[in-house]
N, C-alpha and C positions, 0 to 999 in steps of 0.2 A: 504493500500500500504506500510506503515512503517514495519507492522510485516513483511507483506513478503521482503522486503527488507534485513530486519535483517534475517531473515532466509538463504536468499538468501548468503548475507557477514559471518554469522557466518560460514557457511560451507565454502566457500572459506577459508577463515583465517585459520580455523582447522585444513584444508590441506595445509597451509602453511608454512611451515618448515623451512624457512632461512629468516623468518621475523627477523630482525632487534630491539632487545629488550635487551635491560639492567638490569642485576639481583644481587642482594647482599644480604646477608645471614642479613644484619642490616635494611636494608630496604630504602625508602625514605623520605624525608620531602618534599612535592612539593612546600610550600610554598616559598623556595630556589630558583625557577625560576620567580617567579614574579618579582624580580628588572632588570633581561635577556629578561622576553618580554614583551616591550610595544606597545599595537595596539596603531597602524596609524602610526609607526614610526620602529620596529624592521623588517629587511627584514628575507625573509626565509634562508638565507644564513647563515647570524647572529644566528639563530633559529638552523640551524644546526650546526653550527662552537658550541654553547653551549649543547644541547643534541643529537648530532652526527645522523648517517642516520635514518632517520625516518620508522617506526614500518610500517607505510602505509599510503598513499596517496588516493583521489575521488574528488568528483567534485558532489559543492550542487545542485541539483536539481532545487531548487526556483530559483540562479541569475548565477549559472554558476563557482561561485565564488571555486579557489582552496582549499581543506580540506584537513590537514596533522597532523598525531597522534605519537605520540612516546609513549612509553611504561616504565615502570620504576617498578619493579617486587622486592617485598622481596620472597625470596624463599632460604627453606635450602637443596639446591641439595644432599648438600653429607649426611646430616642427614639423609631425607628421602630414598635416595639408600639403607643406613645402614638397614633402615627399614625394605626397602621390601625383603632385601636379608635375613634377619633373618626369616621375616614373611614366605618369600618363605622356609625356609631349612625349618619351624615347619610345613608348609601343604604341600608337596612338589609340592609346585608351584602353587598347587589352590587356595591359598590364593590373593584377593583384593593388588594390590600397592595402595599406596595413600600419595602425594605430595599435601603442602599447598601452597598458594600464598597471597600476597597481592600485587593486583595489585593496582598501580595509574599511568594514563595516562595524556599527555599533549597534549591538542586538540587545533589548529590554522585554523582561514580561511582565506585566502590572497584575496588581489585584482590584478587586470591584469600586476599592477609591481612587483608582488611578497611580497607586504610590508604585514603584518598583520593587522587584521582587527580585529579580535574575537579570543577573549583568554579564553580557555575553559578549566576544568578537570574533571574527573569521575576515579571513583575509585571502587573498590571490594572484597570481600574476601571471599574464598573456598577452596576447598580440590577437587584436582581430583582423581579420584579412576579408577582403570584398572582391567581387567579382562577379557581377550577375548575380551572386546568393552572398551571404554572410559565413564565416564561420573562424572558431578558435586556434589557435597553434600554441605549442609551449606554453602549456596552461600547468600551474602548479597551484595548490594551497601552500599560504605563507605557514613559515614555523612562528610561534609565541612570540620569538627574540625579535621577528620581521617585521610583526604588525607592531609590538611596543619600540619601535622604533623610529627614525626619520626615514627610512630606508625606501628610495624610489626606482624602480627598474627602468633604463634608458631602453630603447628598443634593439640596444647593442650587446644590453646585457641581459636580455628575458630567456632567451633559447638558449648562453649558456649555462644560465643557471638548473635550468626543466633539464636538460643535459648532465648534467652535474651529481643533481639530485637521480635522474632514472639508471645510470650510470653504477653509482652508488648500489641503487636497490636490487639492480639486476648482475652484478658482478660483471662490469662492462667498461670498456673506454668509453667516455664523451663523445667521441668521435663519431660511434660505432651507435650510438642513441640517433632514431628519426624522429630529428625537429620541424620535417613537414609534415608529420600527423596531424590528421586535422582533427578537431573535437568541434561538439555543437555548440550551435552558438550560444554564449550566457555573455548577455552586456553585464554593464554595474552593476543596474538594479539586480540584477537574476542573481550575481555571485552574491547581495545582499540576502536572497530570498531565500540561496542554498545555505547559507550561515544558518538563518533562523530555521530551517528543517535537521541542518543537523543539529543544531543545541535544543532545538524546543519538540521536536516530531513532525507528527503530523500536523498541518494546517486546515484552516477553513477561514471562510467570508475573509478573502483574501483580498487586496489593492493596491495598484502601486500607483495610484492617483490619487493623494491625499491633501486636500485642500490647507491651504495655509490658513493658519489663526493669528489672530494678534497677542502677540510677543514671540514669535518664536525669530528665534535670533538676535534677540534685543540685548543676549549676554551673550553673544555667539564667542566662542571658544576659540577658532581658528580664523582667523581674519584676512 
């Protein structure tokens, strides 16, 4: 039931377009939010008044209890544009785009006052690549040290790090690892959504269109 659930929200999310996500060319350190939320005591207001409207919102399956993700993205927009538009003039136009990310999410589950309960994060990093369709390459989950970190992947260094690591696990050169595997696609929001499935289960009355309130971001944390 988990996989198809995640199947079910990655494509939602994908088709999500005015998700709510915060991106910088420097990147994040999430460990920056832990003195902002503490369970059994920060409410979701608080939560939002420091990382502004959230990425998406559901409701865990086990106790009913509210789940809300924000997103926090290193991504070098205008490098990678430069990219594809040179890449495009040299193949004209059939050439791959390809934008890197490092996503790290910040995942809460509230109880029936709104207060936080479970203070959760997951992080990731990839390269999305376009072409007629969309899809992943060098996709990894960040380790703990990554996401409490400043730590931002260039798109020089994404593959070989997914290198490094599968290398690693499979008794294998770098070399000898294919970093043009393609995986599906999961934008921001979607690596957000997989966080909250693996920390919280299963989902329901799930969105990743959630209307902004007033204060949120009026303490915003990362500026």
């Amino acid at each position: 039931m988990h996989i198809r659930t995640a199947l079910v929200l990655t494509a939602a999310i994908t088709l999500a377009g005015c998700s709510s996500v915060q991106k910088s060319y420097d990147g994040y350190d999430a460990s920056r939010v832990d003195q902002y939320i503490v369970p059994n005591q920060t409410t979701l207001a608080e939560a939002r008044a420091y990382l502004g409207t959230p990425t998406l919102t559901a409701v865990a399956v086990e106790d009913n209890s509210k789940v809300v993700g924000w997103t926090l993205a290193g991504h070098n927009s205008a490098g990678a544009f430069m990219r594809a538009w040179g890449k495009n003039l040299a193949t004209a136009g059939l050439g791959a785009k390809s934008h890197e990310y490092t996503v790290k999410s910040i995942l809460v589950k509230l109880n029936d006052r709104d207060i936080v309960t479970e203070y959760k994060k997951y992080g990731a990093s990839y390269i999305t690549k376009s072409r007629f369709t969309l899809w992943n390459e060098c996709e990894r989950e960040l380790t703990d040290e990554e996401i409490n970190s400043p730590v931002v992947y260039r798109i020089s260094e994404v593959c070989p790090k997914y290198a490094e690591e599968i290398a690693a696990k499979e008794g294998i050169k770098p070399e000898e690892v294919d970093i043009e595997k393609e995986f599906k696609h999961c934008n921001m929001p979607c690596q957000t959504a997989r966080g909250a499935l693996r920390h919280f289960g299963k989902l329901k009355n799930f969105t990743a269109l959630v209307e902004e309130e007033e204060g949120d971001g009026s303490k915003l944390i990362f500026r």
